[in-house]
KEFI-605168 format. One line per 3 residues: number of its first residue (from 1); their letters; for each residue x, y, z of C-alpha. Coordinates in steps of 0.1 Angstrom, whole numbers, plus 5000, padded with zeros to 4 digits. Last residue first. Example, Ala and Ser with C-alpha at 12.3 -4.5 7.8 and 13.67 -1.06 7.14 Angstrom:
# KEFI-605168
2) sa) 5137/4989/5071 | 5123/4955/5078
//
This chain:
# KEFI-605168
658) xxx) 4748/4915/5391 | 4721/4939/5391 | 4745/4962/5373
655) xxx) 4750/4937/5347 | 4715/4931/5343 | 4706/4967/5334
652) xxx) 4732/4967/5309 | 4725/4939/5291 | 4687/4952/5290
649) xxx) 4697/4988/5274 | 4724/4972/5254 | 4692/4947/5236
646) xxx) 4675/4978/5224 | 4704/4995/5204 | 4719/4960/5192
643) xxx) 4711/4967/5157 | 4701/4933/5139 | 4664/4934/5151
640) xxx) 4664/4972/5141 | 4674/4959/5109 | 4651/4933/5104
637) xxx) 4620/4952/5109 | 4633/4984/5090 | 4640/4960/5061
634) xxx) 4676/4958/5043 | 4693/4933/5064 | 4728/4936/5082
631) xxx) 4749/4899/5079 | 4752/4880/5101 | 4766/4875/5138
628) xxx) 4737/4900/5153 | 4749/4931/5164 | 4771/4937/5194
625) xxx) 4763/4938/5238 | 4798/4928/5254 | 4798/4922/5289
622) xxx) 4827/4917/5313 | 4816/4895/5342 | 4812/4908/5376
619) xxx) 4826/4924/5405 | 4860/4932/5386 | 4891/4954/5403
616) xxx) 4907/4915/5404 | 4907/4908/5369 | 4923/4942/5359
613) xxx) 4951/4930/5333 | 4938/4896/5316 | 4901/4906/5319
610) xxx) 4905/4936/5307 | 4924/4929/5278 | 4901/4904/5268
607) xxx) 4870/4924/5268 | 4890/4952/5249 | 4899/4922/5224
604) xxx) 4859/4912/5218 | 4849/4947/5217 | 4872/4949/5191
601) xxx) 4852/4923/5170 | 4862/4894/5159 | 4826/4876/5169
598) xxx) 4797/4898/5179 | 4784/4918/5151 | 4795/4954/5140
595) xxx) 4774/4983/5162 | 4799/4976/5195 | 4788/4982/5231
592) xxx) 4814/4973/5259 | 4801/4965/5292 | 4821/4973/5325
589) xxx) 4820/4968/5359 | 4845/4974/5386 | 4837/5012/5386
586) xxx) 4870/5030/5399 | 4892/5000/5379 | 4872/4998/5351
583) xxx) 4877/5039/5344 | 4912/5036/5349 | 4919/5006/5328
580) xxx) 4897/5022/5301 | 4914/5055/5302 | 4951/5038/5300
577) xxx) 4940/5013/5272 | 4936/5043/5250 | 4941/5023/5216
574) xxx) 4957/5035/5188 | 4940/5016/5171 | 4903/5020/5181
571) xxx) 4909/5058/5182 | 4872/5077/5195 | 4871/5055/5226
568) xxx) 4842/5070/5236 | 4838/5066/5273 | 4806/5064/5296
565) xxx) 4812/5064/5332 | 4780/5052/5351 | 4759/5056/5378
562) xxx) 4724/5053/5369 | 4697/5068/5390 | 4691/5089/5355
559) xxx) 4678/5060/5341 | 4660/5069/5300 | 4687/5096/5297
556) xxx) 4715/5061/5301 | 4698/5045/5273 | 4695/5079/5248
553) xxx) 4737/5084/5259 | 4744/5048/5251 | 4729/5047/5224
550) xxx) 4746/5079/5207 | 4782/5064/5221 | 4767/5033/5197
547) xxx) 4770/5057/5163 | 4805/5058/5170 | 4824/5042/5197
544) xxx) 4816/5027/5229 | 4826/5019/5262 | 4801/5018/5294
541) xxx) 4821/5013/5328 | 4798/5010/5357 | 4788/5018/5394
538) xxx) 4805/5051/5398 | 4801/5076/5376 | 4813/5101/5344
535) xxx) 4799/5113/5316 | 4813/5116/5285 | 4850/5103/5287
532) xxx) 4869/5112/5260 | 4894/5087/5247 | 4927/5099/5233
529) xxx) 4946/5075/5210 | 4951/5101/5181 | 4958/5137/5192
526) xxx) 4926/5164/5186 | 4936/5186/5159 | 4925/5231/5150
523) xxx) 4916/5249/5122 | 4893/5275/5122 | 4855/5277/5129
520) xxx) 4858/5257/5163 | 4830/5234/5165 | 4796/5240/5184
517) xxx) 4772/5202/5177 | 4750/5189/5159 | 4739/5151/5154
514) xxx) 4716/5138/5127 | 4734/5151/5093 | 4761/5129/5090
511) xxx) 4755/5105/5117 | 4732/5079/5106 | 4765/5077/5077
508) xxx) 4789/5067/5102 | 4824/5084/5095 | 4854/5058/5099
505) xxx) 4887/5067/5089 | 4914/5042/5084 | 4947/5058/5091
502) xxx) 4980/5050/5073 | 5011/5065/5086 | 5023/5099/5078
499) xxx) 4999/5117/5105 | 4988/5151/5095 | 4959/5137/5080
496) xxx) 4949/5119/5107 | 4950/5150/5129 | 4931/5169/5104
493) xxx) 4904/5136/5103 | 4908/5140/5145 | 4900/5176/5149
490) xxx) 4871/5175/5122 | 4854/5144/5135 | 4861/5151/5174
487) xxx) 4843/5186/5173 | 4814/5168/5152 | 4807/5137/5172
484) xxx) 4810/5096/5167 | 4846/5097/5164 | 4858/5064/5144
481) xxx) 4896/5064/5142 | 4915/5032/5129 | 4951/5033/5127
478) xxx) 4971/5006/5099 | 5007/4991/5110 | 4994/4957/5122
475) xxx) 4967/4944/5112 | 4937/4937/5136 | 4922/4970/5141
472) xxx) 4916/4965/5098 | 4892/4940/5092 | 4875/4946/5127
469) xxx) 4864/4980/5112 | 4840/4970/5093 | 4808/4988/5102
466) xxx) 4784/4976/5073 | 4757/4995/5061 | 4758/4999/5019
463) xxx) 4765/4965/5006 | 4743/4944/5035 | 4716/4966/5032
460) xxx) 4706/5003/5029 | 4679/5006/5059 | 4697/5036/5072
457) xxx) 4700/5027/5107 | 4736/5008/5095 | 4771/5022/5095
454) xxx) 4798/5034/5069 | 4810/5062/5052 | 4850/5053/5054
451) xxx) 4875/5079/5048 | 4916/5061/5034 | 4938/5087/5049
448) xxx) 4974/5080/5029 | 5007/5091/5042 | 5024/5054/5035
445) xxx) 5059/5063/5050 | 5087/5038/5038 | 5110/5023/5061
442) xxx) 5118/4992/5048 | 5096/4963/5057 | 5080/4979/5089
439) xxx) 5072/5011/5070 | 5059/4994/5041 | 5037/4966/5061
436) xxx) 5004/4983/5066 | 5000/5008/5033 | 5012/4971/5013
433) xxx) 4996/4941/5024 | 4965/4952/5045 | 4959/4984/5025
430) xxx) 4970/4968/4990 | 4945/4938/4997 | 4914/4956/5011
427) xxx) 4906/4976/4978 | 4875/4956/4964 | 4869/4946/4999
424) xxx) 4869/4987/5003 | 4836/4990/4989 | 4816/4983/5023
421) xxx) 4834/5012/5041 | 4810/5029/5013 | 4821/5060/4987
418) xxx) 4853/5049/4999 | 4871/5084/4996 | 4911/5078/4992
415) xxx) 4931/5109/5010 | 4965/5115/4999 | 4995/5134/5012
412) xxx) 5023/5142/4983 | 5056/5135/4985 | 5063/5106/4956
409) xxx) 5059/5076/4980 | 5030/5094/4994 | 5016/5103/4962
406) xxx) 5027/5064/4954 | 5007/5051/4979 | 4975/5071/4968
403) xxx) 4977/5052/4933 | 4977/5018/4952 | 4947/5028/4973
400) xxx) 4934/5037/4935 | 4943/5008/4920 | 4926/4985/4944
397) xxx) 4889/5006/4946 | 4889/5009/4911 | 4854/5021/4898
394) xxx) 4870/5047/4876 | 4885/5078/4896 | 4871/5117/4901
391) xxx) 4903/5136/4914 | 4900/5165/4934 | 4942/5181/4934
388) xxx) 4945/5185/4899 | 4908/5189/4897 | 4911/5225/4911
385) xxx) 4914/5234/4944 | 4888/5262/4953 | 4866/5248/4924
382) xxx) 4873/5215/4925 | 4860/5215/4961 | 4829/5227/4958
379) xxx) 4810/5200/4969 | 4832/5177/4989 | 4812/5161/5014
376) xxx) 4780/5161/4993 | 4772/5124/5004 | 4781/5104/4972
373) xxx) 4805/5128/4964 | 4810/5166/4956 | 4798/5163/4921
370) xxx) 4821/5187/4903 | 4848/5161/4916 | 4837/5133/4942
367) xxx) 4823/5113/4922 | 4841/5082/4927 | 4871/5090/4948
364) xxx) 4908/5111/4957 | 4920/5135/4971 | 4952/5151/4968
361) xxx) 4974/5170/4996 | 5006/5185/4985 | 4992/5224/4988
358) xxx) 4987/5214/5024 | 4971/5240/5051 | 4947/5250/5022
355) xxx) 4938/5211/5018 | 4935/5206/5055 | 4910/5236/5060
352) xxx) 4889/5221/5030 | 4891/5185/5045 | 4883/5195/5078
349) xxx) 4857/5216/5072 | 4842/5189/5054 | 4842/5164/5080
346) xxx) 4824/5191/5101 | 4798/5198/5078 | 4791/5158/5079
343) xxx) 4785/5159/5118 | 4765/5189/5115 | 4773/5224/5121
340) xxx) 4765/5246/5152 | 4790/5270/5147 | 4821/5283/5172
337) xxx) 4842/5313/5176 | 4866/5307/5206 | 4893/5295/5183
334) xxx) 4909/5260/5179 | 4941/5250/5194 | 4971/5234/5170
331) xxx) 4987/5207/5186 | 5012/5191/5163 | 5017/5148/5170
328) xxx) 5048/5139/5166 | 5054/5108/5145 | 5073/5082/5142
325) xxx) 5069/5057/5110 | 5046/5029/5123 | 5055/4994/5131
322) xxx) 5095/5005/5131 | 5087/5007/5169 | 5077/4975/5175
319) xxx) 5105/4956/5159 | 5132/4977/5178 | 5115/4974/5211
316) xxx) 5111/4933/5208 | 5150/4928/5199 | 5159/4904/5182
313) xxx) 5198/4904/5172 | 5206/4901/5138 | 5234/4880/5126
310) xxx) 5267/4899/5125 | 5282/4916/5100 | 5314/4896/5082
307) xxx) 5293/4882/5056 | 5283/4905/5044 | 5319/4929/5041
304) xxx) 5331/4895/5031 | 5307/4890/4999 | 5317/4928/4990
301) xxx) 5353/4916/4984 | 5339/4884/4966 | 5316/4899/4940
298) xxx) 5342/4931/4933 | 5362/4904/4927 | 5342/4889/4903
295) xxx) 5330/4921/4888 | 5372/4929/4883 | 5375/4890/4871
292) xxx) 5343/4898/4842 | 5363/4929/4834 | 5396/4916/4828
289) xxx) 5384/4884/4809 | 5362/4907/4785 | 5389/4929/4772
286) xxx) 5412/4902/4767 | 5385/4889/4748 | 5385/4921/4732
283) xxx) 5353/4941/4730 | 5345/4966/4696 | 5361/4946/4671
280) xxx) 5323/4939/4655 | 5330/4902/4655 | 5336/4908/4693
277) xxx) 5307/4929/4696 | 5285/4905/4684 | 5295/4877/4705
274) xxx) 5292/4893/4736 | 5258/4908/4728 | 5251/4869/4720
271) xxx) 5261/4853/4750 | 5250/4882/4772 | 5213/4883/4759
268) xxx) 5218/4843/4754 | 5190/4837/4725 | 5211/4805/4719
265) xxx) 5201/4790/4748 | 5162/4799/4743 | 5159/4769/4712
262) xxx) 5176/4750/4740 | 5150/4755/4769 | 5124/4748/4741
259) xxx) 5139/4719/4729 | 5140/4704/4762 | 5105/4712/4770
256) xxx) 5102/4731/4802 | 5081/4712/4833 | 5117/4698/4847
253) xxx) 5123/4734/4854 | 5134/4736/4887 | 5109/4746/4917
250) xxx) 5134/4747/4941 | 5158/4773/4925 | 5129/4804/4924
247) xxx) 5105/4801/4891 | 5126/4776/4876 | 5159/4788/4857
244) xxx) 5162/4801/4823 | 5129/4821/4823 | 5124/4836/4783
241) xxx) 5122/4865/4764 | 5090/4886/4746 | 5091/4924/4762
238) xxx) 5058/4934/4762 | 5056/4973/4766 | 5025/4993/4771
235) xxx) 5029/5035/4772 | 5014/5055/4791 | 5008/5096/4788
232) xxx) 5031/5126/4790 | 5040/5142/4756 | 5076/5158/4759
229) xxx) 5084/5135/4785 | 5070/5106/4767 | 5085/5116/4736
226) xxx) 5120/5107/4755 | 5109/5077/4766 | 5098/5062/4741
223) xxx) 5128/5073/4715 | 5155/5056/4746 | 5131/5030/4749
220) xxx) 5138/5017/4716 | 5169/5020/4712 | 5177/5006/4750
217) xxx) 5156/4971/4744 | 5165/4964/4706 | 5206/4972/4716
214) xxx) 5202/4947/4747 | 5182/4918/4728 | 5170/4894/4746
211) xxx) 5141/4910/4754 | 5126/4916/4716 | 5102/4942/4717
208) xxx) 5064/4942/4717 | 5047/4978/4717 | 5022/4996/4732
205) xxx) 4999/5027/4731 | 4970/5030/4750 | 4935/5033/4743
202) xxx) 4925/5010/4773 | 4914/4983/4749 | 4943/4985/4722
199) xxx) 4968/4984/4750 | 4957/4948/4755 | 4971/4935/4724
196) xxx) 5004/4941/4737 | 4995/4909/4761 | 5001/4890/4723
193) xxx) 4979/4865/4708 | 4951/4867/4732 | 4941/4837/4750
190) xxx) 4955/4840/4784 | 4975/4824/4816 | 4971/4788/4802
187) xxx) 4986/4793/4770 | 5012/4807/4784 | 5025/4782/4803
184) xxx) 5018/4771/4843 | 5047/4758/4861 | 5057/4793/4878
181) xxx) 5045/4814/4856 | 5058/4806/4827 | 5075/4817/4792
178) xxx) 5090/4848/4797 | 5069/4875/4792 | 5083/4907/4809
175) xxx) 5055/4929/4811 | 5069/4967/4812 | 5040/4992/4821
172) xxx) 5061/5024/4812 | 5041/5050/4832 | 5037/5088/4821
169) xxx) 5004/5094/4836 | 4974/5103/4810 | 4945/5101/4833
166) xxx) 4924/5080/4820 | 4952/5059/4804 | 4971/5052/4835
163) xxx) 4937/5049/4853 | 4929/5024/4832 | 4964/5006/4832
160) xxx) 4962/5006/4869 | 4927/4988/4871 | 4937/4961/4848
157) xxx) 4972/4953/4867 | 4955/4951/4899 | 4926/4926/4885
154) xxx) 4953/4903/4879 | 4956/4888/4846 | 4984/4905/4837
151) xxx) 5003/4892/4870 | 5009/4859/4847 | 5028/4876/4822
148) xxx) 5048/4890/4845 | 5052/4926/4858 | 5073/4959/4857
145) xxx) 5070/4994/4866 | 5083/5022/4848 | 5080/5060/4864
142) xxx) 5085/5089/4841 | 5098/5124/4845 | 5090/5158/4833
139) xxx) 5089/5177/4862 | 5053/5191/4859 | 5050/5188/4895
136) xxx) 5012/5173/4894 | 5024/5151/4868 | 5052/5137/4887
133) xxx) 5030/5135/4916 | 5007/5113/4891 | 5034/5090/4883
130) xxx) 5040/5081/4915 | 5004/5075/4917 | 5001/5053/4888
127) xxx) 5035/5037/4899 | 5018/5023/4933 | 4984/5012/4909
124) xxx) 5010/4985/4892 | 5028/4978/4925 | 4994/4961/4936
121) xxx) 4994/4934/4912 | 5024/4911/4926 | 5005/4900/4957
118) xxx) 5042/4890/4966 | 5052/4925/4970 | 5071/4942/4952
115) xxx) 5104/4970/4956 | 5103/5007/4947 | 5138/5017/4936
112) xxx) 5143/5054/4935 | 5181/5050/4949 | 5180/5069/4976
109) xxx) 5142/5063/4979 | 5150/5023/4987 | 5125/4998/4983
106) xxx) 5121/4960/4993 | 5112/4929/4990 | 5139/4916/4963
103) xxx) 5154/4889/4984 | 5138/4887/5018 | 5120/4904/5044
100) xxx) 5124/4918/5082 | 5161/4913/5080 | 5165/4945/5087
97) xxx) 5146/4955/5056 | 5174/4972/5033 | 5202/4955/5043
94) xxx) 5225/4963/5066 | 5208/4942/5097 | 5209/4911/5078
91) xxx) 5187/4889/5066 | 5215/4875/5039 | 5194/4884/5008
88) xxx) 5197/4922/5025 | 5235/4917/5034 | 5243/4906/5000
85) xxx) 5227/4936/4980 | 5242/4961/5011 | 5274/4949/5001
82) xxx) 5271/4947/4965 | 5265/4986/4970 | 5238/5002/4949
79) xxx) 5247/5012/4916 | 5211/5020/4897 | 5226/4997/4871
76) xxx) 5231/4969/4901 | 5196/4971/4911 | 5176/4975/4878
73) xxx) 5198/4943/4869 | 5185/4926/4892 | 5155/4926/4878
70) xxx) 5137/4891/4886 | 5126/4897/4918 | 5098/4924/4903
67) xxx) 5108/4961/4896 | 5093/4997/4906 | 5118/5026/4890
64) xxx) 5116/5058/4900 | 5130/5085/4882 | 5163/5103/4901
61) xxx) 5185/5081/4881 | 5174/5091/4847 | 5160/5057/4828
58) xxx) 5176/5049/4795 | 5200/5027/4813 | 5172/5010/4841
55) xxx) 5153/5001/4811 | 5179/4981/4792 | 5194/4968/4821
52) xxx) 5159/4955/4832 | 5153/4939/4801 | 5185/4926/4791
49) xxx) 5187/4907/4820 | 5163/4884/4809 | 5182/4850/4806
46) xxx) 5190/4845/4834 | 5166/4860/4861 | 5171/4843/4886
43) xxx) 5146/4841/4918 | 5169/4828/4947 | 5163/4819/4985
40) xxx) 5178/4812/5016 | 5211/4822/5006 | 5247/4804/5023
37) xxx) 5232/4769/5017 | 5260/4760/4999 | 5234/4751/4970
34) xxx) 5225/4786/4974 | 5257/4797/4976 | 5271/4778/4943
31) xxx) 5237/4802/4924 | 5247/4830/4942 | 5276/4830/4924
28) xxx) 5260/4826/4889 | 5240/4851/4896 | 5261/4876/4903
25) xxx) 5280/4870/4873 | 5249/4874/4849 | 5237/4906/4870
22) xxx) 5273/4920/4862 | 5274/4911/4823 | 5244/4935/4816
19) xxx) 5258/4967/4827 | 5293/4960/4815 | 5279/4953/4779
16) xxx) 5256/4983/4779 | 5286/5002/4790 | 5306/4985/4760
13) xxx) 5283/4997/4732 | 5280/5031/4750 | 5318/5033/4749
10) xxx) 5316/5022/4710 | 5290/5055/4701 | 5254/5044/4700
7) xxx) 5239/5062/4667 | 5224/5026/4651 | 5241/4997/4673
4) xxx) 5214/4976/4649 | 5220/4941/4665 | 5202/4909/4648
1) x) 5197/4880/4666
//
């Protein structure tokens, strides 16, 4: 292996050194602990530490850094406690999840770390947006984020390079191919001769380095890095090295070649750095003895301060309410002077107001620059904001839910503009996965508004009319709004985007220009988890939401000897289970009328939570009236079939004859 020290003073020499033999020595202990038993899991990294000490030294500590469960090197050269290392791998209530996940899941802003998740791809978009509020700051700083060879042929990873590249962000997309992933080789992930070859098609630079080698690594990022600042754009690094150990402990390595495992031996990063600057007369072994006891002992002193803390305790209140980051809802009262606007004007008020109340607010979505969206919404908007803040992005649903979780991650609000709820299958994994688990895992806000067009009587199809807002009420840490009027749409979206946890915001296309109503001119917010109750009576309970509260109100004109209180839940998560309880209760009946089909949907769980909790205030069943369990059609004939608009009117009838 050939070291070129080049300008690097001795003391730099050594500091690389120091930096590189600590992840080796914590590995090796926690290899004897896993065999003890002591760690429930272990993804070394032998062999590649070079990589992630190289990196993390050329990096300045206040720019973020998003590593895999290989780098522990990015960890220990950012100088985070032993302590808190141990207690994290340990499950306990020091570390950086509470226990709440394992080994290298996690994220820390005191120390700009920004952990994985399994899905591996996602983090890829999450440094595109980091990068981004960089950009928008014009601080000068760059974001690197690794990956495997095998995550490369993840969709994720695609989509964040081309955004990289489109938009010129200063992200060091660092592939670390070693070998395997898991069992499967190389020449089974991809065809091309070298991942770096993949730069050429998104017009990005990139360059393959040697990852064994320590001086290679930090050389050559240092020049990288440093004309990145001065010319901001991405930069493609495969770093060629090799996986020592099995893809975690378990798995072993009994698929490895012998000769290959040995040919890799010799490549030692720390063997062979050590080596070199012994012949060099630059490290002692005398030198090298006292260091590697201090990091030992600095090992086992921190291994007691772990292992001393308690196990955690569950508790159900403490799990609950890390679910979503706290958050106190700011009333802010609208003015007398009203308009009659549309449903869709008022969602545009909204977002204009909210943008001049935020300077750190970005949006985000196909078209929606100089051509103000799919739907008009945001026409104009790039010239009162400027594109900085209105950003047209490729056809990259995932990347781009990834990109608005780094804005928040970075201190900016973000708002992601479906230009269909249907689309956001193609974006579904980082919102479930990532927006709806960070706080829980480690305290992370994930400020991002993701607006949903959606909704059938439009005769668009099944890719253009779906109301999907099952996939999300049932994930924990996500809030779902659907206000099916114009007062509720612009107080609740500027509510929403108040709110630093993720809110799925559903805006029914029928709607957009087919209802009016008088809205406040200004600015002004309507809390989350607050139904409104429309009308109220005495012989039933009618709950809806959206384009359905509109049914509802043309069934119940059609029998005005009906009783009936008719709520629209407006928040489907949070959910106002107080107003329905209170309603059902006074009423004793109830039917709940969803536009998404029958089975999973919420109607499903509101039926079951009445039913468990006001059983006896019932005098006959709980009805739910929902489309048709398959997919919407195109055709008017079909449609209308599929819409439960006609059927509610009879359901309901029934029920009060009951």
């Amino acid at each position: 292996m050939n070291f070129e020290r080049r300008n690097l003073t001795d003391n730099q020499l050594l500091d690389l050194y120091k930096r590189l033999l600590k992840p080796r020595l914590i590995e090796e202990k926690m290899l004897i602990l896993i065999r003890q038993g002591k760690v429930s899991k272990w993804f070394s990294g032998i062999g590649q530490e070079a990589i992630a000490v190289g990196v993390t030294a050329v990096l300045d500590k206040d720019e973020y850094i998003l590593p895999m469960h290989r780098n522990l090197g990015v960890f220990t050269g950012r100088d985070i406690p032993l302590s808190r290392l141990f207690a994290q791998w340990q499950g306990k209530a020091s570390g950086f999840t509470k226990g709440r996940d394992r080994s290298f899941h996690f994220g820390t802003q005191e120390y700009k770390i920004i952990g994985m998740i399994s899905h591996l791809g996602p983090q890829l978009g999450v440094a595109d947006g980091i990068a981004l509020a960089n950009k928008l700051k014009k601080n000068g700083k760059v974001t690197a984020v690794f990956t495997g060879e095998g995550a490369t042929s993840e969709g994720d990873f695609h989509e964040a390079l081309n955004i990289a590249s489109v938009w010129d962000l200063p992200v060091l997309f660092v592939i670390e191919n070693n070998g395997y992933g898991l069992s499967t080789p190389t020449n089974e992930q991809y065809r091309c001769e070298n991942l770096a070859d993949k730069g050429i098609g998104y017009g990005m630079e990139s360059h393959i380095i040697d990852g064994n080698n320590i001086l290679e690594v930090f050389n050559e990022l240092t020049e990288i890095v440093e004309s990145m600042r001065v010319n901001p754009r991405p930069v493609l690094l495969e770093f060629k090295t090799f996986r020592m150990r099995g893809h975690e402990e378990a798995s072993g390595t009994k698929y490895v070649p012998q000769e290959l495992m040995d040919l890799w031996a010799e490549k030692d990063p720390v063997d062979t750095y050590r080596r070199y600057l012994i012949k060099q007369n630059i490290l002692t072994t005398a030198q090298d003895e006292t260091w590697r006891t201090e990091i030992k002992n600095e090992i086992d002193d921190h291994l007691v301060i772990a292992n001393a803390e308690a196990e955690i305790i569950a508790n159900y209140d403490v799990e609950l309410n890390d679910v979503y980051k706290t958050y106190d809802f700011e009333s802010v009262n609208g003015s007398d002077e009203t308009e009659n606007i549309r449903f869709i004007d008022a969602i545009s008020q909204a977002l204009k107001q909210s943008m001049q109340r935020h300077d750190h607010l970005v949006i985000m979505g196909q078209d929606i620059a100089e051509y103000g969206g799919a739907f008009k919404i945001t026409d104009g908007f790039v010239a009162a904001f400027g594109k900085e803040r209105v950003i047209n992005t490729p056809i990259c649903e995932s990347a781009v839910v990834g990109a608005a979780m780094g804005l928040s991650i970075n201190g900016y609000k973000a708002i992601v503009e479906m230009q269909f709820a249907d689309f956001v299958s193609s974006g579904f994994n980082p919102i479930v996965n990532y927006l709806a688990k960070v706080h829980y895992r480690w305290q992370e806000k994930a400020d991002v508004v993701v607006r949903m067009p959606c909704g059938g009587g439009t005769q668009a199809g099944p890719f253009h009319s779906q109301t999907n807002e099952a996939w999300f009420t049932k994930t924990p840490g996500l809030k779902v709004v659907y206000p099916a009027f114009p007062y509720d749409a612009k107080g609740l979206l500027a509510t929403a985007i108040n709110d630093p946890n993720p809110v799925l915001f559903f805006e029914h296309k029928q709607l957009y220009r087919s209802v009016y109503q008088e809205v406040p001119k200004d600015y002004y917010t309507i809390p989350l988890g607050k139904a409104a109750l429309l009308k109220e009576g005495h012989q039933i309970t009618i709950i809806a939401f959206g384009a359905a509260v509109h049914w509802a109100l043309e069934t119940l004109a059609k029998y005005a000897e009906i009783s009936a209180d008719l709520l629209d839940l407006r928040t489907l998560q949070p959910l106002d289970k107080e107003a329905i309880y209170k309603s059902v209760k006074k009423t004793n009946k109830v039917i709940i009328l969803q536009e998404d089909s029958m089975f999973g949907g919420i109607a499903s769980d509101i039926s079951a939570m009445i039913m468990e909790d006001c059983f006896e205030y019932l005098d006959g069943p709980v009805k739910r009236v929902a489309s048709l369990d398959s997919p919407i059609p195109f055709t008017k004939a079909l449609e209308d079939q599929y819409l439960p608009k006609e059927r509610f009117e009879q359901a309901l009838i029934t029920l009060l004859k009951y």
